[in-house]
N, C-alpha and C positions, 0 to 999 in steps of 0.2 A: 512310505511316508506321505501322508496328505499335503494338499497344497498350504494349507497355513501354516504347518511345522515347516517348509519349504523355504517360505519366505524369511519367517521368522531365525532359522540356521544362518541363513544367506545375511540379512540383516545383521545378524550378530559377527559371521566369520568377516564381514566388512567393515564393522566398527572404529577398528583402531585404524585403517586407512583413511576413511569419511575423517574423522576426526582430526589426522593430518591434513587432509585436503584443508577443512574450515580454518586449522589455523595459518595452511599457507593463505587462504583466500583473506583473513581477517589482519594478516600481518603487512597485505600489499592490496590496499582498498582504492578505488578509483571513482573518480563522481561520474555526474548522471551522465551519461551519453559519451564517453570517456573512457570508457569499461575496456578497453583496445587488450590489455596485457589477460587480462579474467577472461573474456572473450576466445582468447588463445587456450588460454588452458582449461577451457571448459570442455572446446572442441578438440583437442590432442586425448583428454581423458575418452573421448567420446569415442573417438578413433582405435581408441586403445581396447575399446568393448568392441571392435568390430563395427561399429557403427558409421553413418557417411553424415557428419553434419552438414546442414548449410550455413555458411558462414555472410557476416553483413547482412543480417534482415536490421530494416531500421538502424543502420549505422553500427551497430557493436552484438546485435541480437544473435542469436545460438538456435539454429531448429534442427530436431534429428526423428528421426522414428523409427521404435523398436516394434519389427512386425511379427506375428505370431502366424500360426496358420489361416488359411483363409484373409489374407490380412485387408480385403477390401470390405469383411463382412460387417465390420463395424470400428469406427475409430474413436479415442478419445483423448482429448488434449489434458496435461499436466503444467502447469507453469513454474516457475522462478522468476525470482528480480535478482538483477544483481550488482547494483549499482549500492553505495557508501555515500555517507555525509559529511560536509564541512563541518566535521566534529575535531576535537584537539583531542585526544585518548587521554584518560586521567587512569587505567589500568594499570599497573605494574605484573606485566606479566609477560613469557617468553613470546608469546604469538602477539605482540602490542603493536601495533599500527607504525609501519615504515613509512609513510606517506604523512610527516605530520601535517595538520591541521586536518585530517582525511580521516573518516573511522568509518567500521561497519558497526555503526549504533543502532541501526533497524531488523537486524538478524539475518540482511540478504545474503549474508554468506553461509548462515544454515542453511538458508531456505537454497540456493545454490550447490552445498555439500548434499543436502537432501535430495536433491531430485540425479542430482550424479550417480547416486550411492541407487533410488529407486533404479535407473536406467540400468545400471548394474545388473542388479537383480532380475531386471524382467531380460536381459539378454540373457542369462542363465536360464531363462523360466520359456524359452521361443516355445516348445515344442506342448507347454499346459496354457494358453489358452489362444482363443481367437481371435483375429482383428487385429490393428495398430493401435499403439500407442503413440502422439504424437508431443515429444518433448520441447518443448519454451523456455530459452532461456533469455528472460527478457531485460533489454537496456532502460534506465529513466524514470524507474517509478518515481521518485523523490520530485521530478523535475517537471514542471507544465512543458509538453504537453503531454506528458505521460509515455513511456517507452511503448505502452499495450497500445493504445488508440494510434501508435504512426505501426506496429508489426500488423494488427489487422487492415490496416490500409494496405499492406504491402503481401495481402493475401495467406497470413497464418491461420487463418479460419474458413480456406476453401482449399480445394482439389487436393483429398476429398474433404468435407466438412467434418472436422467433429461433432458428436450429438453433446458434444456438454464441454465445460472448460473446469480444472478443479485445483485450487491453489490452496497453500497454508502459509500461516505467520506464527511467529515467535510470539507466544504471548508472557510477561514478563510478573503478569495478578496468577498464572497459572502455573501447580506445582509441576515439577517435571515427571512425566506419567501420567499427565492429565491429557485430555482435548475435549475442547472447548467447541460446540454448535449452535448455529440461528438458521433457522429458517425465514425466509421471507425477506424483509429492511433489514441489514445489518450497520454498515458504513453511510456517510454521510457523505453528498457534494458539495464541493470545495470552491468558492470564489475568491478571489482578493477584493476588497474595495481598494481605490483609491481618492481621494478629497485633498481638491488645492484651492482654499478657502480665500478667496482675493476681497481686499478693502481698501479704504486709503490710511498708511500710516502715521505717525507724528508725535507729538508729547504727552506725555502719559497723563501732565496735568490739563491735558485741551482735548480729553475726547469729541468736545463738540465742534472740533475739526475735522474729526479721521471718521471714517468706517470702521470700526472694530473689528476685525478678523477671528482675534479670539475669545470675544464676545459671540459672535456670530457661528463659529466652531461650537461653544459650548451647547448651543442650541439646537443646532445640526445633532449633535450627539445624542441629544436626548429627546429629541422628538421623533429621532429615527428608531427608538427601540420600541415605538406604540405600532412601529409595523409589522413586527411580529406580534408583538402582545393582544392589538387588534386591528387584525387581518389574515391572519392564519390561522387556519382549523387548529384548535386545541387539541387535536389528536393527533395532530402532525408535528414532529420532532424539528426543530428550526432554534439554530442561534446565529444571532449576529452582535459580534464582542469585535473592539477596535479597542487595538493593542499600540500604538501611538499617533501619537501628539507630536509633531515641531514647530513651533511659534516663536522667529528671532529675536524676542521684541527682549524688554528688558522689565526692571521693578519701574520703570516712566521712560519707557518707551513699546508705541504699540507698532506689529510690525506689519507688512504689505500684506503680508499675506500667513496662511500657515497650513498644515498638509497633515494628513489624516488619514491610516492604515488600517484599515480592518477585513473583517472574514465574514462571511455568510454560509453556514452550513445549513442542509435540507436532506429529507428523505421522500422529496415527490419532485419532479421534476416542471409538474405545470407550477405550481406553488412559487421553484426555484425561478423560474423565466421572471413571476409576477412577481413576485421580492425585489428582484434588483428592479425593474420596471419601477416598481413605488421609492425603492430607495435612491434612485437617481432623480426620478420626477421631484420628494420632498426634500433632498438635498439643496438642489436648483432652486426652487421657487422661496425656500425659508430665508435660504442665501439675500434673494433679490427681494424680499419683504424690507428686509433690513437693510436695503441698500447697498449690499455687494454683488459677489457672482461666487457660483461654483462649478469648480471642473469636476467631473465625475468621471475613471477610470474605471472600467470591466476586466479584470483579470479571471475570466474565466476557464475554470479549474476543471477537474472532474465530474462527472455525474457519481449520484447515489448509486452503493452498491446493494444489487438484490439476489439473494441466495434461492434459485428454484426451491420452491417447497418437496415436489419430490426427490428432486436430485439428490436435498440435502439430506432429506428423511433416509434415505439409501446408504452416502455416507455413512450416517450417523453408524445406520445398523452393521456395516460391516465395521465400524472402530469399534461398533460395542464385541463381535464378533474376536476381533483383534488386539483389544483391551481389557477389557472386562464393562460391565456395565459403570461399575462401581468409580470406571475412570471416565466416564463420558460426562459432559455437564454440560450445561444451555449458559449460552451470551448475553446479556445483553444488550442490548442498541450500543453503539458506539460511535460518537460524533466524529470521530477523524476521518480524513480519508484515503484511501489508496483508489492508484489505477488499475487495476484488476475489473473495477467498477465497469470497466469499459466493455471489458468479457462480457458482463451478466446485463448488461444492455440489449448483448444482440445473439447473444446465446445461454442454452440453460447453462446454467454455473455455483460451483458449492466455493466458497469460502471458508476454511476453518482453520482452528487457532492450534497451534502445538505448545505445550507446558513444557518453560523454562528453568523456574525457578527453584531456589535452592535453598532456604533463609542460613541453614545449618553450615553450608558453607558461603554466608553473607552472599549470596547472589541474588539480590533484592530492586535493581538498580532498572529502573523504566527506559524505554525507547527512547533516542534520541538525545540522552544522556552520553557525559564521555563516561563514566562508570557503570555504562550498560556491558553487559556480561551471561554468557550462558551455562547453564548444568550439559555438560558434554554429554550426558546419558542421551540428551534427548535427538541427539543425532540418530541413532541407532533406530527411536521410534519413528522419528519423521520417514527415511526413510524408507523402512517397512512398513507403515501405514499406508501410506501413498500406492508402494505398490499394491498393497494388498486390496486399495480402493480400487488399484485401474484393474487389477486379475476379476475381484469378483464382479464389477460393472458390465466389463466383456463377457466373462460368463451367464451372465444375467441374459444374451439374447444369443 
């Protein structure tokens, strides 16, 4: 039996356990950096392959590695998140979320059952290829400052170094049996604005008493979107949308002050610096034209995530390998962000998308939704893909 009949046996003789695991992981979900109980049972499952996890990387993180022969001759990292959101579960289903107000609406718990089931597999598989594989199971994506950027602090990307880091997501536009790749910019960086718009208040029929606050807001808001429109390269992917408004005031009464939420997404990082640079300098100064002041908060998020062009070109070829071609398909740019981003910062790193979706059995339902929901088939792919990406990588040198 060849190696790809191999995995793909092992893959399937696995199936209906992965698939318990996701629904115990989906039925007992934990937020960001909280992860304490999934964290347990990640590493008892780990144990249970024979394997020696490290337990507490970054407060709740999971690191293990499955070695093959030669195992210093080349390593390479795999990740997971495994962290749930302050979601209310609107599912009706036996696996539905114990934790209410708590759900796995971002698929961390496939992506979790995924890389279990991959580890699985390559400790069956020690003796067909070379090198380490070195397994991430990581706390906080959801949450600044990100699970990945405190585990690389805390040394997951030395002694020894992986030559590349390689993650997948749930994608929920993609049919089950698809995956999805990009090369190059995929995700976007994440900032928060914050704006606490100060004036003088008082009666609505005496503005030529007060300072306007939400007069002076409305201004703020709309001369800040010419910093995008013009100041940034038109070939550069940038949005900056503010999602609220709170101004106490009334139908005649205007009020002290009022406070102002929004995002700034980028895919260049010098760009990213010089955006909020502009958006705090004309926040400040439009403020004090008009006679008030502005506070300008930095909630600084994420960097853009970049997918090595060869890395991911390699991928690709072995899912086409492992799929068919006919199931591989290209991304487009995506303005959201994850921390994975942090990976492909400061090592080569492939990103790509694993197909969900199911219309025929109404599984139609987006990220981050409580009626987000998966085609259980695609457990099986995730994770035979994944191994089959770290077997033929290592074999590659």
């Amino acid at each position: 039996m060849d190696l790809l009949e191999k995995v793909k046996g092992l893959a399937k003789d696995f199936s209906a356990d992965s698939v318990a695991i996701r629904r115990h992981l989906h039925a007992n979900p934990e937020l960001s950096f909280e992860e304490y109980k999934t964290s347990a049972f990640v590493a008892q499952k780990l144990r249970e392959m024979g394997l020696e996890p490290q337990e507490g990387v970054a407060g709740t993180g999971v690191v293990a590695m499955v070695k093959g022969k030669n195992p210093d001759k080349k390593v390479i990292g795999l990740r997971a998140d495994m962290d749930a959101l302050p979601i209310l579960e609107a599912n009706e289903v036996p696996y539905k979320s114990k934790n209410e107000g708590v759900m796995h609406a971002c698929g961390h718990d496939v992506h979790t059952t995924s890389l279990l089931g991959t580890a699985r597999i390559l400790s069956q598989l020690k003796d067909d290829f070379e090198g380490t594989v070195r397994l991430v199971f990581q706390p906080g994506e959801e949450k600044v400052p990100g699970g990945a950027s405190l585990m690389i602090k805390e040394g997951v990307l030395e002694n020894p170094r992986p030559f590349g880091m390689i993650g997948q997501h749930v994608a929920p536009n993609l049919p089950v049996g698809k995956i999805g790749f990009r090369e190059g910019m995929y995700m976007a960086s994440t900032d928060e604005i914050y704006l606490t718009v100060k004036g003088k208040g008082g009666h609505g029929a005496a503005p030529d008493q007060c300072v306007d606050p939400i007069l002076i807001a409305s201004h703020i808001i709309v001369a800040l979107q010419q910093i995008v429109s013009r100041n940034r390269k038109p070939t550069n992917p940038s949005v900056l949308t503010f999602g609220k408004i709170v101004g106490l005031g009334a139908t005649n009464v205007i009020p002290n002050e009022v406070k102002i939420d929004g995002t700034f997404r980028n895919m260049n990082e010098e760009w990213r610096a010089k955006g909020l640079e502009l958006i705090e300098k004309m926040a400040k100064t439009m403020a004090e034209s008009m006679g008030g002041s502005c506070e300008v908060y930095i909630g600084h998020g994420y960097p853009y995530l970049e997918n090595n062009p060869d890395l991911t070109r390699k991928m690709r070829s072995y899912a086409t390998e492992f799929m068919g071609a006919e199931n591989v398909v290209d991304l487009d740019l995506w303005m959201a962000g994850e921390d994975f981003a942090f990976y492909s910062q400061v090592i080569d790193s492939c990103f790509y998308r694993l197909g969900i979706r199911n219309e025929e059995k109404g599984i139609i339902s987006g990220v981050h939704t409580p009626t987000f929901d998966i085609d259980e088939g695609a457990i099986e792919i995730g994770m035979g893909l994944m191994a089959w990406n770290a077997l033929r990588e290592l074999g590659e040198h």
